[in-house]
N, C-alpha and C positions, 0 to 999 in steps of 0.2 A: 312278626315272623322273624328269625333268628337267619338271616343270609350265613352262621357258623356253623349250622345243624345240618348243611349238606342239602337241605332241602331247597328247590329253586327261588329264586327273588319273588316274589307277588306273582308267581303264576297262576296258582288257583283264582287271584282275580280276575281276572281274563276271561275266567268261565262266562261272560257274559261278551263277550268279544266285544267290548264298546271303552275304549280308552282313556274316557272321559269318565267311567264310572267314578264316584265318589272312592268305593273300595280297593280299587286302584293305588288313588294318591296317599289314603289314609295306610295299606301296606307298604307303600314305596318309602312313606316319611317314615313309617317304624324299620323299615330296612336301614333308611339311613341313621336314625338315631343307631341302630347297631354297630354303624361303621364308622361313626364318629364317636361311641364309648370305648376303641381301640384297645378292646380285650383281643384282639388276633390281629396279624396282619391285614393292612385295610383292601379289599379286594373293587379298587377303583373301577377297572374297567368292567368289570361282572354288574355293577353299579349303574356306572353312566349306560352302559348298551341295554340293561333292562327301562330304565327310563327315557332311553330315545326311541325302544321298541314302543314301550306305552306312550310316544308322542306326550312326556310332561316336561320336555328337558327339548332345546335346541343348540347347537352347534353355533359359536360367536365366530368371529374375525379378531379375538381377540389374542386368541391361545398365539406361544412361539416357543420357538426351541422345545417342541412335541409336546407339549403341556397343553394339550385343550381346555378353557372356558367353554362352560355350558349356563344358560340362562332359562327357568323356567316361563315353559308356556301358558302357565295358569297360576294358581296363587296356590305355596308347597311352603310346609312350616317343617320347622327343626326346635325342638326345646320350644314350642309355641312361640317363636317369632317367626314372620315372614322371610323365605331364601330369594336372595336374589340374583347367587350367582354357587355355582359349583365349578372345581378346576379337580386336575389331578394326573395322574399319570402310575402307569405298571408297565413291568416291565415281564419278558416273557426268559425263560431258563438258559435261550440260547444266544442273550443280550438285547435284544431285539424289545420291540413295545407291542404290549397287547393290543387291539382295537379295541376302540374309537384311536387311542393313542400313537402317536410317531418318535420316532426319536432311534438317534444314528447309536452304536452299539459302542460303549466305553466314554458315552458324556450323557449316562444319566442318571436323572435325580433320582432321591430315597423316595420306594413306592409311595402312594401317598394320598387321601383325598381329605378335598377341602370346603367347607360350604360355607358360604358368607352370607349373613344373614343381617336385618334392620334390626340392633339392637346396641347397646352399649356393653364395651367389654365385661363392665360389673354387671350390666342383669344378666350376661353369660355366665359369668363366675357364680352370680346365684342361685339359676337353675339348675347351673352342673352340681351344686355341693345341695339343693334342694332335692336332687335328686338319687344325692349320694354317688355320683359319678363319680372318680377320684381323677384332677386332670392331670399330664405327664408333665413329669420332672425326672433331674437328672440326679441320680445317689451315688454320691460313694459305691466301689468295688471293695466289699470285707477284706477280699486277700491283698488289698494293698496298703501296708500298714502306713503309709506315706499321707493317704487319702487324696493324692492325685490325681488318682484313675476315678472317673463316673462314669455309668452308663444310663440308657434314659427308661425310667421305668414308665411303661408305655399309657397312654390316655392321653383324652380330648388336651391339643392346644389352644389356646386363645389367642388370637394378635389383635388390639384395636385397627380398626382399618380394613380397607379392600383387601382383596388377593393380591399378595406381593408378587406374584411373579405375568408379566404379558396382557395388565389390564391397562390401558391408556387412558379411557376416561374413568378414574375412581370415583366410586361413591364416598358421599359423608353420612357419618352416622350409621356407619355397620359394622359390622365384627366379623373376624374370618375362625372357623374352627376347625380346626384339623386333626389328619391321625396319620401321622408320617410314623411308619417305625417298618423294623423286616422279623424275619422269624426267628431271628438271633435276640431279640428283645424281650422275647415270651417264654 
């Protein structure tokens, strides 16, 4: 299901009002592969709040400086590896943060989500280009004939490693992927 089609996150799974359903997680992991192929702006919070509603995602002690860490409840795959952690942050038009999110108005980050997953950076890279993902990089601006100026042509990042920002105890052996970009990008 396409979270870009305007249509709700996995609500028609819910028709069976049971949280746990299998159709649930298997809609929620296709919302998020959406939102990690960073064809539009990533809409983080629309995100995490439908997965805390479906009880697959909890709230850490980890998040700071308004950047929540989410940890799932049950076992949720991206690009068919295990997640073990989701972070992120949106912000709302009048500076402010969307919920689940915080954060004080003129010190925050580029919107953004990120799901970290038990894998290595290269089977990332493989399944993103296995599946024709194209991930983001930064190009050249044509009108600057200097070639100076880049800007980032939007898709999945890769980092080796935890979530870089508010986690204290890192894992080994994971990969974080994300889709920071704004509407200016598209």
């Amino acid at each position: 299901m396409a979270l870009w089609s305007g249509a709700p996150w996995p609500a028609q799974a819910r028709q069976a009002n049971h949280p746990s359903s299998r159709l649930v997680v298997a809609r929620s992991e296709a919302a998020l592969l959406d939102q990690i192929r960073c064809d539009r702006p990533p809409q983080a919070a629309r995100a995490m709040l439908e997965l805390l509603r479906d009880r697959l995602i909890r709230h850490t002690n980890y998040g700071e400086d308004g950047i929540e860490i989410f940890v799932p409840t049950r076992p949720l795959r991206l690009l068919n590896f295990e997640i073990v952690r989701f972070a992120g942050w949106q912000g709302r038009d009048d500076g402010g943060a969307l919920p689940p999110f915080h954060r004080l108005p003129g010190t925050a980050p580029p919107e953004h989500i990120a799901v970290t997953v038990r894998a290595s950076a290269d089977e990332v890279h493989q399944e993103l280009a296995r599946r024709r993902i194209k991930e983001g990089r930064y190009v050249a601006v044509s009108s600057d004939p200097s070639g100076m100026s880049r800007r980032l042509a939007p898709g999945p990042q890769v980092s080796a490693g935890d979530y870089e920002y508010g986690v204290h105890a890192k894992l080994r052996g994971v990969t974080t992927i994300e889709c920071s970009a704004t509407k200016y990008d598209f």
